[in-house]
C-alpha positions in Angstrom: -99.7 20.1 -29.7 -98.1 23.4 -29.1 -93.9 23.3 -29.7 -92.1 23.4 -27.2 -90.6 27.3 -27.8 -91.7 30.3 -26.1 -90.5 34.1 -26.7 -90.2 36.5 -23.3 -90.6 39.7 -24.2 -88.5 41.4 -21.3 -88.8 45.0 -22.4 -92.8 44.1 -20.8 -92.3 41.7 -18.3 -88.4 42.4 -17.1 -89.4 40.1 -13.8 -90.8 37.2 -15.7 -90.7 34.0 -13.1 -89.5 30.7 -14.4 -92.1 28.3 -15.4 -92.4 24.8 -14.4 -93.4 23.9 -18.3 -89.6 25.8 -18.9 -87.5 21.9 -18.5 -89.3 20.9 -21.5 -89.4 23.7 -23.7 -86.7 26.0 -25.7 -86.8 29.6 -23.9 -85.9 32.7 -25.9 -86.1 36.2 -24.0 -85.8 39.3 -26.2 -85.0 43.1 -25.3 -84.5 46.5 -27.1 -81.0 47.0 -24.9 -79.5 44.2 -23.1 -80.2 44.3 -19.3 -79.7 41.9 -16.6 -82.2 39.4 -16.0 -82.4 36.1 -13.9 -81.2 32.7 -15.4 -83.8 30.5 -17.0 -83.4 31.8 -20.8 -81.6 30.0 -23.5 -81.2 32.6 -25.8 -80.8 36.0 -25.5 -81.6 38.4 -28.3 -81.5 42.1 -28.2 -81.1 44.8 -31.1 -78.3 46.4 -29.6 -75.1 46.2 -31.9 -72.3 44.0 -30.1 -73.7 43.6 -27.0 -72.4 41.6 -24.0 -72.9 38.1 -23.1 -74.9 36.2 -22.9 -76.9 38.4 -25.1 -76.9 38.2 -29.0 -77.2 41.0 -31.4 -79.5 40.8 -34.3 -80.9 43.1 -37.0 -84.7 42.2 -35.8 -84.7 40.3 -32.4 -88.4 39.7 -32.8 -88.2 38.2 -36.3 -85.0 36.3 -35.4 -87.0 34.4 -32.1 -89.6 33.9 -34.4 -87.4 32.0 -37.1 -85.5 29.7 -33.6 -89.4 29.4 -33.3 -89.3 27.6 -36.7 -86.8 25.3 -36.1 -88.0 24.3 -33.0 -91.3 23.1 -34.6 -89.7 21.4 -37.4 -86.9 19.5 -34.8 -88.2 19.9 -31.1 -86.5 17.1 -29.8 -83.1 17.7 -31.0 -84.1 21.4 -29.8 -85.2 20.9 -26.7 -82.5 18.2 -25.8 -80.2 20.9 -26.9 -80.9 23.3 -24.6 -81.3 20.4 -21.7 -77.9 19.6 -22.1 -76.6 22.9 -22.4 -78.3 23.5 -18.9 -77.1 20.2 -17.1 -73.7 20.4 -18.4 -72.9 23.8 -15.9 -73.3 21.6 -13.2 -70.8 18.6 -14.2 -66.9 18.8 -14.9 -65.9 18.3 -18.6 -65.8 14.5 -19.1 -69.0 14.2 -17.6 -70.3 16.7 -20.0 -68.8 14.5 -22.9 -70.5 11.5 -21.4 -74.2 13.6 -21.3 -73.6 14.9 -24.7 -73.3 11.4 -26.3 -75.7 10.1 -24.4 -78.5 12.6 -26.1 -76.8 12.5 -29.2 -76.9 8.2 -29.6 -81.2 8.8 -28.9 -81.4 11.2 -31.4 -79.8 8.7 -34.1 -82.4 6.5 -33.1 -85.0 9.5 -33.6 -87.5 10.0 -36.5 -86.0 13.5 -37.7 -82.6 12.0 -38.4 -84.1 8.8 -40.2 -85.8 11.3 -42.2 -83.0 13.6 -43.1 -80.2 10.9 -43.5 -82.9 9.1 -46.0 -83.5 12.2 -47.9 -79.6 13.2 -48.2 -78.1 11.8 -51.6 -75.7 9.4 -50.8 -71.8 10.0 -50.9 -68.9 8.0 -51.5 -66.5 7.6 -48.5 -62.9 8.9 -49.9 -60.2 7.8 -46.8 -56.6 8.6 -46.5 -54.1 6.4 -45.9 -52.7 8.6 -42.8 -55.9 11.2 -42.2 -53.7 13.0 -39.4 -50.0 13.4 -39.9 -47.2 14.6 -36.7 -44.1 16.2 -36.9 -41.9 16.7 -33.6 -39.7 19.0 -33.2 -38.1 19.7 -29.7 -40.6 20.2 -27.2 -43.0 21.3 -30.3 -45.5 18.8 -32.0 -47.4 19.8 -35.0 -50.5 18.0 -35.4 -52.3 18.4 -39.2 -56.3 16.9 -40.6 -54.5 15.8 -43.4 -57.8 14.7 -46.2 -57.7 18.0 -47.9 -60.0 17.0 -50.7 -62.6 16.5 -48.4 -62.0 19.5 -46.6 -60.8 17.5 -44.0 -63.9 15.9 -43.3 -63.9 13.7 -40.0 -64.5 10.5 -39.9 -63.7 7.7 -37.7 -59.8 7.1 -39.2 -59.3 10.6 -38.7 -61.0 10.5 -35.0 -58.6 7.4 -34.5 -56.0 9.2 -35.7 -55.9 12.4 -33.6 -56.6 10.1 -30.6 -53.5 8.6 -31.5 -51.8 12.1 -31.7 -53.4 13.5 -28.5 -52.4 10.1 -26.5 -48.4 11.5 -27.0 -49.2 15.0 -26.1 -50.7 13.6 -22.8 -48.5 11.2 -22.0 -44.9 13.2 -23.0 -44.7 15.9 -20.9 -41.3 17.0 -22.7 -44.0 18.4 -25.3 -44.3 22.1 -24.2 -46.3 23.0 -27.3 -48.9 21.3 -29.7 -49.9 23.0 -32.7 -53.2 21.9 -34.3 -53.5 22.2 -38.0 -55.5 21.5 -41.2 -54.4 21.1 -44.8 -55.8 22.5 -47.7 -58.7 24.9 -48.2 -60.5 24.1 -44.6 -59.4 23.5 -41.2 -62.4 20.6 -41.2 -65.7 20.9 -42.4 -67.4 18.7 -39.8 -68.4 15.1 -39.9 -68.1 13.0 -42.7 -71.2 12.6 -44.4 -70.2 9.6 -45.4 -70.2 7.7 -42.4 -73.4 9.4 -41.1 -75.8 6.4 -40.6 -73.4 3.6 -41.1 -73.7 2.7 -37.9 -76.7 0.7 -36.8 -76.4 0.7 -33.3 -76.5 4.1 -31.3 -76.0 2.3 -27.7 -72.7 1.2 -29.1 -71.6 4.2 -31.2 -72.2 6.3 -27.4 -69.6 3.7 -26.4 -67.2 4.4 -29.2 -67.3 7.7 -28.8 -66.8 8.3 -25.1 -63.6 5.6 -25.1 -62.5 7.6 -28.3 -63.0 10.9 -27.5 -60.6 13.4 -29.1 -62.1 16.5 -26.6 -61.3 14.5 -23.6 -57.7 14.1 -24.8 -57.4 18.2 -25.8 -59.4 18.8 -22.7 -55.9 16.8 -20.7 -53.9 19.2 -22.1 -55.8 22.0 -23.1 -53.2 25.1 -22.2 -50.2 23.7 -24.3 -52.6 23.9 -27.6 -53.0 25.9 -29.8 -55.6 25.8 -32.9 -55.0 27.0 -36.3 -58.5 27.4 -37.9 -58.9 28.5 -41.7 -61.9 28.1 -43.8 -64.8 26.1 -43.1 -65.0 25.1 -39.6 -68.2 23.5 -38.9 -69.2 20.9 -36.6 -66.2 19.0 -35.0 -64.4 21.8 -36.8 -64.7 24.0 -33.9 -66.2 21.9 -31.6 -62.7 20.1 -30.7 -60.8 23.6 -31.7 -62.4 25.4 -29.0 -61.2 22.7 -26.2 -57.4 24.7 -27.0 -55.8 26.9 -25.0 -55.4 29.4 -27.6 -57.5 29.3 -31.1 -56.2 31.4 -33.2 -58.4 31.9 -37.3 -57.7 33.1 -40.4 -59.3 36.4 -41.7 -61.3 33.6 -43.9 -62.9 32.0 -41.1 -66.5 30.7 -41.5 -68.2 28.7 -38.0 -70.8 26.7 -38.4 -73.0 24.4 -35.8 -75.4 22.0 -38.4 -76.6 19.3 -36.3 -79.8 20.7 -35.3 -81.0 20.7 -38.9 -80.1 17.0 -39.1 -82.1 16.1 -35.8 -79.2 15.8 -33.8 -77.0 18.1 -31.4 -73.3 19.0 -32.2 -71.8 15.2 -30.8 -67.6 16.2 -31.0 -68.1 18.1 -27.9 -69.2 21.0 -28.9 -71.7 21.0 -26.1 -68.8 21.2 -23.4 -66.2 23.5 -25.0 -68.0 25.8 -26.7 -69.9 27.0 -23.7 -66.6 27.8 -21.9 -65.7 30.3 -24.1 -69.0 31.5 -25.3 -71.1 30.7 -22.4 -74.3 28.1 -23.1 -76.8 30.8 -24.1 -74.5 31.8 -27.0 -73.9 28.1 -28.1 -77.6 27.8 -28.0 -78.3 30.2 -30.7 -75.3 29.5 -33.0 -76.6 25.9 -32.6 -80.5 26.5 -33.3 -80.0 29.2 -35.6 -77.2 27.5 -37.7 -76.0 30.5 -38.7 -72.0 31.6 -40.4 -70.0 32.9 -37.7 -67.3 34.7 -39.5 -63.9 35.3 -37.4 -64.2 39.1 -36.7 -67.3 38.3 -34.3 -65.9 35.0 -33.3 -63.4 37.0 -31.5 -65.5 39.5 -30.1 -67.6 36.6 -28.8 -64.3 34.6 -27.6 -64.8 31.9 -29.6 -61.3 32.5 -31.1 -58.5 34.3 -29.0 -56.1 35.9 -32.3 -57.6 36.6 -36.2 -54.0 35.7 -38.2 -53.3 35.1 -42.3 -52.3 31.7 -42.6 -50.2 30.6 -46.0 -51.7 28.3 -48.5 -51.0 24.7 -47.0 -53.1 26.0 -43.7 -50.4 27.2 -41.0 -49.2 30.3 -40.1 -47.5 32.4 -42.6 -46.4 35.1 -39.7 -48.5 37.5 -41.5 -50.0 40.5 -39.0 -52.6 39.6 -36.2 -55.1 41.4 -34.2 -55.7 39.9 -30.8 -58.5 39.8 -28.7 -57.9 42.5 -26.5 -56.7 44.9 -29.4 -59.6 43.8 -31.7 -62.5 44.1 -28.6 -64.5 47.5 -29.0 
């Protein structure tokens, strides 16, 4: 059986037709110079340096299709449900989205690739703080802070608990004109904690849990009063519930990283619904398939961040100089 990937060469066939076989199948078009083509490709690759979206510039487009080619053999469901969501989810509002997302994302925990990668993954010793989220109000400002620093504030369910909590005050209080979301230590969160991957048994019900405890939803209420501090690694839920703020602002440091695919899954915080508004669902694709670093000087030519700003040593601001999107765009 053939994977389900195919590569469009558009410099030859600029007017390539959508297939019916396409719904079933990851789609990667690739160009010398970006140009405008009809919708129906998931990723976009051109050698052009920075080009505009939805296209993504790479060294060798032709090597790089033929290494999302790779992946998609080695985790074609998680791939192509990937790219199924991303396509469905322009058509729904954002909790709806949410809802989709964690729908795909509970079958793929019941899917053969995950078994096989959580069984082959050394096990690791869950190490949970006593508050994994801390809040300080000040006026109309509340400072919200992934407090588990020596785990690089990993997230796990206390912590999801825990800046439900948080979010649940922003919502409700609208006194609160601002809301400041930090992490301590080295990282501003390095994704899910591996820990707690595969504890739980029952993917119907963890797609329960995580709709009726879903931190995005709660950022996605009051999205323009937030602001996100990012530092260090931000990889899965990292940036997948940062990028539901208003603003996102990162540290020169920076480092974005989408892992799920590797695992058999898809990124399950939300990434599927808030990345794609600020990068657009072609984008999140490849950052998704490829797993590759985004560092924060082409996260804000992307728009995945809004500012690039120093932050001090416990993770917030230290007022230090910034480059914002518009001064920092070429």
């Amino acid at each position: 059986m053939e994977p389900p990937f195919v590569i469009v060469d558009l410099d030859r066939t600029p007017d390539r037709e959508a297939d019916v076989r396409d719904r079933d199948r990851v789609v990667v078009g690739v160009a010398a110079e970006p140009r405008d083509v009809v919708g129906g490709f998931d990723v976009l690759l051109t050698g052009a340096a920075d080009p505009p979206r939805p296209w993504v510039g790479c060294a060798d487009p032709d090597a790089t299709a033929r290494e999302l080619g790779r992946v998609v053999a080695s985790r074609a469901a998680a791939c192509v449900a990937l790219v199924q969501v991303l396509r469905m989810g322009g058509g729904l509002s954002v909790p709806d989205r949410l809802v989709l997302e964690s729908l795909a994302y509970s079958t793929l925990q019941g899917g053969t690739a995950f078994r096989s990668w959580l069984a082959a993954s050394p096990r690791r010793i869950h190490r949970p703080a006593g508050t994994p989220v801390r809040l300080e109000r000040d006026g109309s400002r509340l400072s919200i802070t992934l407090d588990r620093p020596w785990v690089r504030n990993a997230f796990d369910a206390a912590t999801r608990d825990g800046l439900c909590e948080a979010l649940e005050v922003a919502v409700a209080d609208a006194s609160i004109r601002r809301v400041e979301l930090y992490g301590a230590g080295p990282a501003f969160c390095s994704g899910g904690d591996l820990a707690e991957f595969g504890t739980s048994r029952d993917p119907a019900r963890a797609h329960l849990v995580r709709v009726h405890r879903s931190p995005g939803t709660l950022l996605h209420r009051c999205a323009p009063r937030v602001t996100a501090h990012l530092h260090g690694a931000c990889v899965g839920a990292g940036i997948e519930l940062a990028a539901f703020a208003g603003t996102v602002v990162a540290a020169p440091d920076t480092v974005i990283r989408l892992p799920e695919v590797g695992m058999g899954l898809i990124p399950g915080a939300g990434g599927t619904a808030s990345i794609p508004a600020r990068v657009g669902r072609e984008r999140t694709a490849y950052l998704a398939l490829s797993g590759v670093e985004l560092g924060a000087g082409e996260a804000l030519r992307w728009g995945l961040v809004d500012a690039i700003r120093a932050v001090g040593g416990s993770g917030e601001p230290d007022g230090a100089a910034a480059a914002s999107r518009r001064g920092f765009r070429h």
